[in-house]
Backbone as a printed PyTorch tensor [residue, N CA C, xyz], in Angstrom:
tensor([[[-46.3080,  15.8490,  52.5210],
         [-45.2810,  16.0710,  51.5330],
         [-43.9280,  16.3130,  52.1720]],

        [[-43.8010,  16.4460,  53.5380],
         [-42.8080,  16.6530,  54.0910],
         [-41.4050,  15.5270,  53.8350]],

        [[-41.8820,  13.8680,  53.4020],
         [-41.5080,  12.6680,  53.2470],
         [-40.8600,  12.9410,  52.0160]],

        [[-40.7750,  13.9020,  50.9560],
         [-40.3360,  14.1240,  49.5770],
         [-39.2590,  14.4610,  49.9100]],

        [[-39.1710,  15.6780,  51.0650],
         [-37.7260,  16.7750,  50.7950],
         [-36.9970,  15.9210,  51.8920]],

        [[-36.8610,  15.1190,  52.4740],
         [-36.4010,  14.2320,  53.8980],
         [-35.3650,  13.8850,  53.1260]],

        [[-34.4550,  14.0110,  54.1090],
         [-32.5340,  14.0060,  53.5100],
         [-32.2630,  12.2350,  53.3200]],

        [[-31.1190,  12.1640,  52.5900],
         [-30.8620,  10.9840,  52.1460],
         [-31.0420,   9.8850,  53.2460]],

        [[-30.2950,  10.0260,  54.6320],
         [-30.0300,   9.1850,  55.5590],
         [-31.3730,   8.8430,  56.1650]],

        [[-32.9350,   9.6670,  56.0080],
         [-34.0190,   9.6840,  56.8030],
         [-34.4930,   8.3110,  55.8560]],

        [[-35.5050,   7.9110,  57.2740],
         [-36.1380,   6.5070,  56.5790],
         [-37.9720,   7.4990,  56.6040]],

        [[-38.9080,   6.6310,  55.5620],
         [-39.9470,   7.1020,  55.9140],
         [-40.6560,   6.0350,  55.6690]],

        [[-42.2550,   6.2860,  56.2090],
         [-42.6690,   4.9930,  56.8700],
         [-43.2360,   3.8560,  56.0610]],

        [[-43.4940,   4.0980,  55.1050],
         [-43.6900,   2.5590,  54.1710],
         [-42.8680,   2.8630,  53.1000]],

        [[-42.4170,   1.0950,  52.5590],
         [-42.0600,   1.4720,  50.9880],
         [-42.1910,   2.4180,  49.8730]],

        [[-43.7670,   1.8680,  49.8340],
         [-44.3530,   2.6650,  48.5450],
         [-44.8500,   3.8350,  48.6630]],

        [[-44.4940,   4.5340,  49.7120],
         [-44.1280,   5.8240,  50.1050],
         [-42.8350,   6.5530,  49.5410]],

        [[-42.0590,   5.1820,  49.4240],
         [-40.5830,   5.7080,  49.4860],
         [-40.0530,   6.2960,  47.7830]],

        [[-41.0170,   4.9730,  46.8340],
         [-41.0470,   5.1200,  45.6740],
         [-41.6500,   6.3380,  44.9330]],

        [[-42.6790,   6.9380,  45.4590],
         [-44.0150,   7.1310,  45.2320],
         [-42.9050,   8.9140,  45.4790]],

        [[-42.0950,   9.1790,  47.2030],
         [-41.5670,  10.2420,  47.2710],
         [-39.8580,  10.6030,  46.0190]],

        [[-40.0260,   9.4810,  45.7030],
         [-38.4780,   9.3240,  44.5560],
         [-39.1320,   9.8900,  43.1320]],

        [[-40.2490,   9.0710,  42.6430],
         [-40.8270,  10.2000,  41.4380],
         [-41.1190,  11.5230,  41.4380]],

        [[-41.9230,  11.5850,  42.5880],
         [-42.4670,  13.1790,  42.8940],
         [-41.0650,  14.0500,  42.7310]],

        [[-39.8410,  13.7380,  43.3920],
         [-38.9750,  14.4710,  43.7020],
         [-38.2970,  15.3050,  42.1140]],

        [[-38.4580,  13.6390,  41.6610],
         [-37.9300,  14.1800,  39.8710],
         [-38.3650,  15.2640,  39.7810]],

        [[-40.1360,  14.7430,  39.6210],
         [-40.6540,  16.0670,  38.8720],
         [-41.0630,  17.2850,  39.2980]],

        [[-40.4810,  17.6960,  40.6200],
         [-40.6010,  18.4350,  41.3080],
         [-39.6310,  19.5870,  40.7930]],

        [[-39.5240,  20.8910,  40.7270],
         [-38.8890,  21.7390,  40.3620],
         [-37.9290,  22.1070,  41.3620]],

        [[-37.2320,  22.7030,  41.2280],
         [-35.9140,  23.2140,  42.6270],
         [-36.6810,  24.3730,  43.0010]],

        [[-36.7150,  24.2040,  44.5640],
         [-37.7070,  25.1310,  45.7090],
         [-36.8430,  26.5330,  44.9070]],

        [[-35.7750,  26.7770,  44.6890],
         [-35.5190,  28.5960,  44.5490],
         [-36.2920,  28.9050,  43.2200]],

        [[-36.6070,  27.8640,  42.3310],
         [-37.4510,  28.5740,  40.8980],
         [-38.6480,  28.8450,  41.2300]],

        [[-39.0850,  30.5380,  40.3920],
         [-40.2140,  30.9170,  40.6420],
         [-41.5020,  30.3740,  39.8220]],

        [[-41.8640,  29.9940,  40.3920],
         [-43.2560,  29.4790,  39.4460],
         [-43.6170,  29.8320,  37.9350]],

        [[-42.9800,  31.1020,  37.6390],
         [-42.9400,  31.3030,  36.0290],
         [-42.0500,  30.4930,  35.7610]],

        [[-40.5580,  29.8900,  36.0820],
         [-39.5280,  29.6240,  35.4630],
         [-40.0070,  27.6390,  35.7070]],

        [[-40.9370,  27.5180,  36.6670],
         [-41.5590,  26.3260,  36.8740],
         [-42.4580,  25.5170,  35.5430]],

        [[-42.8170,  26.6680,  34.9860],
         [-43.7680,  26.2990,  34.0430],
         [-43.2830,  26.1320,  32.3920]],

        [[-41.8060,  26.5390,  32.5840],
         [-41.1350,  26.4970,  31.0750],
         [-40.2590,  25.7390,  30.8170]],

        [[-40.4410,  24.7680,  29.6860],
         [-40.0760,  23.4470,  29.2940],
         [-38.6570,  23.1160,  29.2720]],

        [[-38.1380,  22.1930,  30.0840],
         [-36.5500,  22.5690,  29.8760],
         [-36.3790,  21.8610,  28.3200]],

        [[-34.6560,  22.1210,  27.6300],
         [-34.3470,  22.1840,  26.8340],
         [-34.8880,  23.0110,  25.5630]],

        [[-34.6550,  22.7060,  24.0630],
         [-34.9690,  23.5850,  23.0110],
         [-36.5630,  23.5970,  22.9750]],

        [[-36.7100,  24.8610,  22.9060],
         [-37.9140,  25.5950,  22.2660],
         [-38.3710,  25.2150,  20.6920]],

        [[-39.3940,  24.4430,  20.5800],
         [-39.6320,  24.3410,  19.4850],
         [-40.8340,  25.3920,  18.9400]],

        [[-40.0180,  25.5360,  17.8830],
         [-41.5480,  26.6340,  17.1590],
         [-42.5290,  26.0870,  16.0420]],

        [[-43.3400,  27.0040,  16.4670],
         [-45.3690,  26.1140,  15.5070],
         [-44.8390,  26.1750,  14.2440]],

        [[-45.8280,  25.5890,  13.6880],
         [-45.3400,  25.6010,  11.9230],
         [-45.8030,  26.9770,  11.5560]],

        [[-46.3990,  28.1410,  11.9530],
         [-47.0740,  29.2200,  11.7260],
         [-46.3890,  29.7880,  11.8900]],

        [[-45.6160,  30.0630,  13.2710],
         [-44.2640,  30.8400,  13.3070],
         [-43.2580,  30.6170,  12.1400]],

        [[-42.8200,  29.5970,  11.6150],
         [-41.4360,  29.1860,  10.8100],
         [-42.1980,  29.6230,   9.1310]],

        [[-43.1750,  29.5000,   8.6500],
         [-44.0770,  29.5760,   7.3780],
         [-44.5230,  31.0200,   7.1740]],

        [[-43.5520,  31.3720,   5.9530],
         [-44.1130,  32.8780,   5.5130],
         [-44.8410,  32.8640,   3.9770]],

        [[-45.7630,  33.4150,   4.1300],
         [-46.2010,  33.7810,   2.8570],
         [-45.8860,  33.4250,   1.5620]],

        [[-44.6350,  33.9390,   1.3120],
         [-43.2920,  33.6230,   0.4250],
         [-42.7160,  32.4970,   0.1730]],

        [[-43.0030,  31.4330,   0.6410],
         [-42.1020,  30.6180,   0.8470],
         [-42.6100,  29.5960,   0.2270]],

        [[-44.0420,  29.4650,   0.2930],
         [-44.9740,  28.3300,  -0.3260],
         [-45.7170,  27.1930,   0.8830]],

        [[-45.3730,  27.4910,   1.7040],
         [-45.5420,  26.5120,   2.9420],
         [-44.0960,  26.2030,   3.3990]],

        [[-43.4190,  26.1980,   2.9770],
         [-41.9300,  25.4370,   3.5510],
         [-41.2100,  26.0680,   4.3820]],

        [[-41.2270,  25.9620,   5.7970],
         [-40.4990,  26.7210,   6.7240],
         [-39.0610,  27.8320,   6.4290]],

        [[-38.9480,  28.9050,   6.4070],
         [-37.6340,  29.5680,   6.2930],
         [-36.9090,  29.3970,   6.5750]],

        [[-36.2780,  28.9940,   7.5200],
         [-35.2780,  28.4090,   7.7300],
         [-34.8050,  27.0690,   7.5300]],

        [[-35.1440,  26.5710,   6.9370],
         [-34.8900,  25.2160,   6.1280],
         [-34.6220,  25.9160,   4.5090]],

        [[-35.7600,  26.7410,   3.9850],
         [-35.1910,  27.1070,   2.6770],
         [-34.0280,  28.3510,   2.7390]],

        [[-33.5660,  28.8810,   3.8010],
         [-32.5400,  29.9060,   4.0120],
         [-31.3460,  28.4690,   4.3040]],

        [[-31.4270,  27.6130,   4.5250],
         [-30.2070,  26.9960,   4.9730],
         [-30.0280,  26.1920,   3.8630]],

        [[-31.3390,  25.9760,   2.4530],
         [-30.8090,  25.4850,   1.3420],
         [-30.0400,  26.5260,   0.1850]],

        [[-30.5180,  27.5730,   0.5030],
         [-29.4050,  28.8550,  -0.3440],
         [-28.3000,  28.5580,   0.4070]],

        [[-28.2170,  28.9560,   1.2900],
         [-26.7000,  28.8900,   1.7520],
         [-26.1490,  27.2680,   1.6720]],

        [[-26.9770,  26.7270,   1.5400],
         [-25.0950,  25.2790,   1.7420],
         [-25.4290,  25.2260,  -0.2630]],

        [[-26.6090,  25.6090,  -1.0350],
         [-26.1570,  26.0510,  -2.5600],
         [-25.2090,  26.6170,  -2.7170]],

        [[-24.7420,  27.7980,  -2.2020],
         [-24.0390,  29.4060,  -2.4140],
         [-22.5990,  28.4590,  -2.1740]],

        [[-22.5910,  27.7110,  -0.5790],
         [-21.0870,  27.6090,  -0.5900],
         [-20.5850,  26.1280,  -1.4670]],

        [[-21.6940,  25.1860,  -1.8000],
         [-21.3820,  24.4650,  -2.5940],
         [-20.5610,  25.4360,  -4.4700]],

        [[-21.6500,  26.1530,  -4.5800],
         [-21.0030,  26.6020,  -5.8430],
         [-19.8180,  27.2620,  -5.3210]],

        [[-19.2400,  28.0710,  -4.4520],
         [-18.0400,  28.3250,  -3.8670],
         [-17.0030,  27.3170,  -4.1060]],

        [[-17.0880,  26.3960,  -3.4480],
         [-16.3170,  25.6450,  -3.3040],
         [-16.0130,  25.0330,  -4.9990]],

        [[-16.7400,  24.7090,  -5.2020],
         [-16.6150,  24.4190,  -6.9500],
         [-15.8530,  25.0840,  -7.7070]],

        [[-15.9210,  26.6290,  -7.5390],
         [-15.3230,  27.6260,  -8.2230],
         [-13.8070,  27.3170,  -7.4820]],

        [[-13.0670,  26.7490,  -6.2640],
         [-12.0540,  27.0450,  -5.6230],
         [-11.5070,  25.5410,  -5.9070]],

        [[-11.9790,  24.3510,  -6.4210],
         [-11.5650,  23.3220,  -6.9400],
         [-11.2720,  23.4540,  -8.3160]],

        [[-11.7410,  24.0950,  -9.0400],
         [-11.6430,  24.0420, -10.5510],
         [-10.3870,  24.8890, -10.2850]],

        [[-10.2700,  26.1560,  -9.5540],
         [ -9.1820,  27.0100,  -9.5710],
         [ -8.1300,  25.9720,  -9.3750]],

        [[ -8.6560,  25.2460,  -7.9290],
         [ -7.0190,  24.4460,  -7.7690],
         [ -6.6730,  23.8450,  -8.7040]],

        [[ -7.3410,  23.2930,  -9.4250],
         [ -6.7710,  22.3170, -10.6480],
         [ -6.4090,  22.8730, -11.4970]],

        [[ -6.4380,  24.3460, -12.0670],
         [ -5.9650,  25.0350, -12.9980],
         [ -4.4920,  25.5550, -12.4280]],

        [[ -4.4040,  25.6820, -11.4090],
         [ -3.2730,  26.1050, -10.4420],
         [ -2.1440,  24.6770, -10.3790]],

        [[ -2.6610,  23.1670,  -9.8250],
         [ -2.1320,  22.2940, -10.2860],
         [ -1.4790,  22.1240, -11.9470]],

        [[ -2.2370,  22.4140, -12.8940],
         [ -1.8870,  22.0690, -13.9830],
         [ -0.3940,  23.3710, -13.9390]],

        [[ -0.5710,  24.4990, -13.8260],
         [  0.3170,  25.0760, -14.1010],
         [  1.3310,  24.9130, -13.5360]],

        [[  1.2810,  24.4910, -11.9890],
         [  2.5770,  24.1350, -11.2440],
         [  3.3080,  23.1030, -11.8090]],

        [[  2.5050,  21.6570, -12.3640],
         [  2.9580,  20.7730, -13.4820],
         [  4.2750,  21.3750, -14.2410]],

        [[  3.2640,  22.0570, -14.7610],
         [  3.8020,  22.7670, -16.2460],
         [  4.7140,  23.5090, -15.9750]],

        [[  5.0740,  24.3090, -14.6660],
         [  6.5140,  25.1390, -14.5210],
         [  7.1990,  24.0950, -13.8680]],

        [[  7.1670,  22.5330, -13.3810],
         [  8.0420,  21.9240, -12.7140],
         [  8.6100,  21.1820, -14.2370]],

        [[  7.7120,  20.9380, -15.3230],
         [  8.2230,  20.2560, -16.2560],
         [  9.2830,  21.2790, -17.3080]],

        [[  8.7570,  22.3910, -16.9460],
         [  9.7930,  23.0500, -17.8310],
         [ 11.1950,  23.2580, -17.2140]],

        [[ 11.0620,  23.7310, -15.9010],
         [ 12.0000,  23.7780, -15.4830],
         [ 13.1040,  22.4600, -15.2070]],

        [[ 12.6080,  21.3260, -14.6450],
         [ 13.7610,  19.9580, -15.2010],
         [ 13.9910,  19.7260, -15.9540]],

        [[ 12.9450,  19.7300, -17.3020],
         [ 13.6170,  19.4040, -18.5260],
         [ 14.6780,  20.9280, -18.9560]],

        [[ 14.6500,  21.8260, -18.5050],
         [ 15.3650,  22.9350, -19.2750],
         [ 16.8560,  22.7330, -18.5320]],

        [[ 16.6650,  21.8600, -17.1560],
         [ 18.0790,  21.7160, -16.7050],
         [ 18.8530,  20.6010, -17.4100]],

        [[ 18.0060,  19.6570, -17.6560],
         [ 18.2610,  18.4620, -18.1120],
         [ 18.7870,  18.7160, -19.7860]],

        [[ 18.0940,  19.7120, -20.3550],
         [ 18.7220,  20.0000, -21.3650],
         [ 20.1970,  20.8650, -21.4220]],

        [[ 20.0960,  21.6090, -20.3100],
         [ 21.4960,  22.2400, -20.2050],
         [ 22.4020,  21.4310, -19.6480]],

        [[ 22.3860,  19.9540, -19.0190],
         [ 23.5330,  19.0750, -19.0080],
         [ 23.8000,  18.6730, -20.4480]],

        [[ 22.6780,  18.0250, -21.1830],
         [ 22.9570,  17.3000, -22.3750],
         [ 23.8480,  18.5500, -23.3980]],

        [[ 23.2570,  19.9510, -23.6220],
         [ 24.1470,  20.6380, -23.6240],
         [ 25.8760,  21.0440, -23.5150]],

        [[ 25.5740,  20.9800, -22.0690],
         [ 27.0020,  21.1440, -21.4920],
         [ 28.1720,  19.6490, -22.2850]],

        [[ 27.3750,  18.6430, -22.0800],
         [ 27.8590,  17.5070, -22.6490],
         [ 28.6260,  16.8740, -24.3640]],

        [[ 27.3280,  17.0920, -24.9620],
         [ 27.2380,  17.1270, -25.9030],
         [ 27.8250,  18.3450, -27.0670]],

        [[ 27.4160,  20.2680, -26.2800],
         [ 27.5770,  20.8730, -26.7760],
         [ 26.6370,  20.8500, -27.9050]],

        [[ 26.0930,  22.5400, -28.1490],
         [ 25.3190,  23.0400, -28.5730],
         [ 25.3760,  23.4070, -30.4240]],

        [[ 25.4500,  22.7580, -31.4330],
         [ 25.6640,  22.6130, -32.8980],
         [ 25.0260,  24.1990, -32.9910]],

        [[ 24.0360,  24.8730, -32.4090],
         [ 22.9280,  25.8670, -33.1550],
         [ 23.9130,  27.1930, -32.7000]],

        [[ 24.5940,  26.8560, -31.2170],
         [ 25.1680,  27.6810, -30.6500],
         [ 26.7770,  27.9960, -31.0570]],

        [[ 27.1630,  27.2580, -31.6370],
         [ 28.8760,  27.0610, -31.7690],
         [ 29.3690,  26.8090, -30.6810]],

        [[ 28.5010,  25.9750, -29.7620],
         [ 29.4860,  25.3830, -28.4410],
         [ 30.1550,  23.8890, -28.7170]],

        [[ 31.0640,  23.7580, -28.3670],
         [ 31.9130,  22.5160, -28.9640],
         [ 31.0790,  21.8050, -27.3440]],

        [[ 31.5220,  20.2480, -27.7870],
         [ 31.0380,  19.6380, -26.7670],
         [ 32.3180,  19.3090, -25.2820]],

        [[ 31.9260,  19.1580, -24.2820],
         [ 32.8710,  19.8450, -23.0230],
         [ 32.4900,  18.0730, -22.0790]],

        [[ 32.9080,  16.6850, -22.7170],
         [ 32.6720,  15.3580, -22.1820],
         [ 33.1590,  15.5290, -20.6600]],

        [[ 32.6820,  15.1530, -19.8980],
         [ 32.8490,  14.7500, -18.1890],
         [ 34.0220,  13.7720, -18.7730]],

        [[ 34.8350,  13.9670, -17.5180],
         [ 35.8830,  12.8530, -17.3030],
         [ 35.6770,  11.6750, -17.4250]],

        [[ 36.2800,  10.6580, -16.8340],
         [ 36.0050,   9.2310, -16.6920],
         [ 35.5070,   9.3160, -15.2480]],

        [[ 36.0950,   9.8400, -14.3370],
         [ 35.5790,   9.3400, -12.9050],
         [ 34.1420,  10.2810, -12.9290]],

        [[ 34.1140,  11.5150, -13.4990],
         [ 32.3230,  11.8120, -12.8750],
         [ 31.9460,  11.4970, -14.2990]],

        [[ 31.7650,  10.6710, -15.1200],
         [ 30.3890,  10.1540, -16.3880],
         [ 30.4860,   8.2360, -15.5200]],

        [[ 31.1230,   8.1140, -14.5060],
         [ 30.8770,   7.1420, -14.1690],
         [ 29.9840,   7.5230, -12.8850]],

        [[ 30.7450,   8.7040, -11.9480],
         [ 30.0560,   8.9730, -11.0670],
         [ 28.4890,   9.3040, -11.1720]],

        [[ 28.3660,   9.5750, -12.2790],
         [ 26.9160,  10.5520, -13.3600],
         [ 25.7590,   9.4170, -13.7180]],

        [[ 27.1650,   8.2820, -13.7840],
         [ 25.5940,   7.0060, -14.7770],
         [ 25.1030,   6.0300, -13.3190]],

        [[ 26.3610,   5.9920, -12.2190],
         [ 25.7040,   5.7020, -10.8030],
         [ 24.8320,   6.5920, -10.4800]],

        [[ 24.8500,   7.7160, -10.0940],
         [ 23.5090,   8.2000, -10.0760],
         [ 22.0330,   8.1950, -10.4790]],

        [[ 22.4570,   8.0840, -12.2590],
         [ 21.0460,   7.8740, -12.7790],
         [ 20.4970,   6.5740, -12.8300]],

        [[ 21.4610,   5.6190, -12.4700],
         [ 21.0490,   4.4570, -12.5940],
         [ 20.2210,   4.0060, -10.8110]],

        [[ 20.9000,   4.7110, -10.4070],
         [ 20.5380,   4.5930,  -8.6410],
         [ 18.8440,   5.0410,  -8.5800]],

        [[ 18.5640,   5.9970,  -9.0090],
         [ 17.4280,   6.6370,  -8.7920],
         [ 16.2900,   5.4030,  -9.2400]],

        [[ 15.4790,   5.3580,  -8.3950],
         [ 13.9970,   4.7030,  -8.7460],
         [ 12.6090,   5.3740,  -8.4570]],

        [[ 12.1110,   5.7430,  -9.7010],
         [ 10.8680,   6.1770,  -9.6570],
         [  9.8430,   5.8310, -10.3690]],

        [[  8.8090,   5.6840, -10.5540],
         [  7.4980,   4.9080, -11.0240],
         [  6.8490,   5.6370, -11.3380]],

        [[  6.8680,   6.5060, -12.8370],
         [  6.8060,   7.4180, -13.3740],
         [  4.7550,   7.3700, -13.5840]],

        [[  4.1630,   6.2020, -13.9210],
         [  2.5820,   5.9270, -13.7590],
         [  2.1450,   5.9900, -12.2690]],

        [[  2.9190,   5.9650, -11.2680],
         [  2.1430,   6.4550, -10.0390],
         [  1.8900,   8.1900,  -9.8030]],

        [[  2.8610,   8.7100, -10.8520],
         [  2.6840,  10.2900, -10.6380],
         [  2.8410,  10.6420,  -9.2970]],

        [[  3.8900,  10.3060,  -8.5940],
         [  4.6760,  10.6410,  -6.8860],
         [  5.0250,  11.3860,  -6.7520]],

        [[  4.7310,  12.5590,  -6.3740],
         [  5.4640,  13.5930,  -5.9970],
         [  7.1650,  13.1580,  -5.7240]],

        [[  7.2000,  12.2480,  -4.4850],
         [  8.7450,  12.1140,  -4.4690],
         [  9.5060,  11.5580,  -5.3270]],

        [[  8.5460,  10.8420,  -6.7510],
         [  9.6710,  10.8210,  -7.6860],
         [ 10.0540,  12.2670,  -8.5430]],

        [[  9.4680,  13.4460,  -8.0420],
         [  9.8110,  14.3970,  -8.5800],
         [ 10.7800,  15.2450,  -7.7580]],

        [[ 11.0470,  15.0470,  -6.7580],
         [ 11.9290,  14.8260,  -6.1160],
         [ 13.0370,  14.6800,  -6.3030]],

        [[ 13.0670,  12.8450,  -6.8910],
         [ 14.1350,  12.0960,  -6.6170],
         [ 14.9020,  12.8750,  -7.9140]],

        [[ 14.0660,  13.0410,  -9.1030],
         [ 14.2770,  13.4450, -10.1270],
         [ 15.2950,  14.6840,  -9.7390]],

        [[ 14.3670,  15.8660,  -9.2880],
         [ 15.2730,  17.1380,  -9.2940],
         [ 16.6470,  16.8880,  -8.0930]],

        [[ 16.7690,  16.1150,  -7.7130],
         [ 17.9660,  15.4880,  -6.2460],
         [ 19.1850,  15.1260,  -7.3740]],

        [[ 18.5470,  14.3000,  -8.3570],
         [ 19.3810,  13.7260,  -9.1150],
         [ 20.3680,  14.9020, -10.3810]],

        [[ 19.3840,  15.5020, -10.6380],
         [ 19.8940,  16.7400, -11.9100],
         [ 21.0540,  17.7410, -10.9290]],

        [[ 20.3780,  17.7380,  -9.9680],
         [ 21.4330,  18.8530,  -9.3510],
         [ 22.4620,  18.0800,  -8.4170]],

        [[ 22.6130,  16.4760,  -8.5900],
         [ 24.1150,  15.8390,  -8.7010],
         [ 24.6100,  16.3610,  -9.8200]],

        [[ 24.1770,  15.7650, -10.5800],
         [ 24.4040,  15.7960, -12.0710],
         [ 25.1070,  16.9450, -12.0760]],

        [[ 24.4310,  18.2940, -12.1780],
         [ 25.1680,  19.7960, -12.3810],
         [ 26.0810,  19.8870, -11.5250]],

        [[ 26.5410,  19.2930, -10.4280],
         [ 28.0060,  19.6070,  -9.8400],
         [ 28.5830,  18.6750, -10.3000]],

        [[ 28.6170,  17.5530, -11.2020],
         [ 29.6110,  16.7870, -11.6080],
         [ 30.0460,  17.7650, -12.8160]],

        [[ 29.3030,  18.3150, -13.6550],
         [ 29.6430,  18.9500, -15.0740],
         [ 30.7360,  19.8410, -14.3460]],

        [[ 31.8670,  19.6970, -15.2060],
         [ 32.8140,  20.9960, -15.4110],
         [ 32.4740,  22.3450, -15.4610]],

        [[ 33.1350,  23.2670, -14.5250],
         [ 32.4980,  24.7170, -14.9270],
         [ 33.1920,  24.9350, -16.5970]],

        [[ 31.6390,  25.7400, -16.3570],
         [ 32.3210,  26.6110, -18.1310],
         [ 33.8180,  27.7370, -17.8230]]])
């Protein structure tokens, strides 16, 4: 056996010696492991079906039915934190729509002037209701794609708009 541990550069005396010392070597353990650590399987430890199977369980290993509660538990989690977002979406909607249209109504306002209020109406000049209809005419948005950046372009545009209006 001396022909096994023989350093790379050594020749030994037949071929199929040579082959024969190249398998052995594989399965040979490294000389510093002690013969207990010789005898234990490398990589994962698998466990008997007796170990993993309780009583309780019906036959079906525990840890397979502990890892179907839990990805249940965080599935319904997650469910509960999607429905939230979408209730959270709808409302952000709903304060972005109030809030442009409530600006948009306080130009037409400012413009027009308020009949309910006794505000007389306060017309933009000639150079900003021209500067006012380039603007709105400039803007392009595609109101069925629901784009965020046409909501955007939208609020970019109103708050031209409000520095063209005359102060009160």
């Amino acid at each position: 056996m001396t022909d096994i541990a023989a350093e790379p550069g050594q020749t030994t005396a037949s071929a199929p010696r040579e082959a024969d010392a190249r398998s052995a070597k594989r399965a040979l353990p490294p000389e510093s492991a002690s013969p207990e650590e010789n005898s234990k399987p490398k990589g994962r430890k698998k466990k008997s079906a007796e170990s993993t199977v309780a009583p309780e369980t019906d036959g079906v290993p525990r840890s397979r039915k502990v890892r179907g509660k839990r990805r249940q538990d965080l599935n319904q989690a997650l469910v509960f934190e999607l429905r939230t977002l979408r209730a959270s979406l709808a409302q952000t909607l709903e304060s972005i729509e109030l809030r442009l249209g409530g600006r948009i109504t306080e130009l037409l306002h400012g413009i027009e002037g308020d009949p309910g209020l006794d505000q007389k109406p306060k017309p933009l000049t000639v150079k900003a209701a021209q500067a006012a209809l380039a603007e709105v005419d400039a803007i392009r948005i595609k109101p069925k794609r629901g784009r965020i950046k046409d909501i955007r372009r939208i609020d970019r545009t109103i708050q031209a708009l409000r520095e063209l209006q005359p102060k009160a």
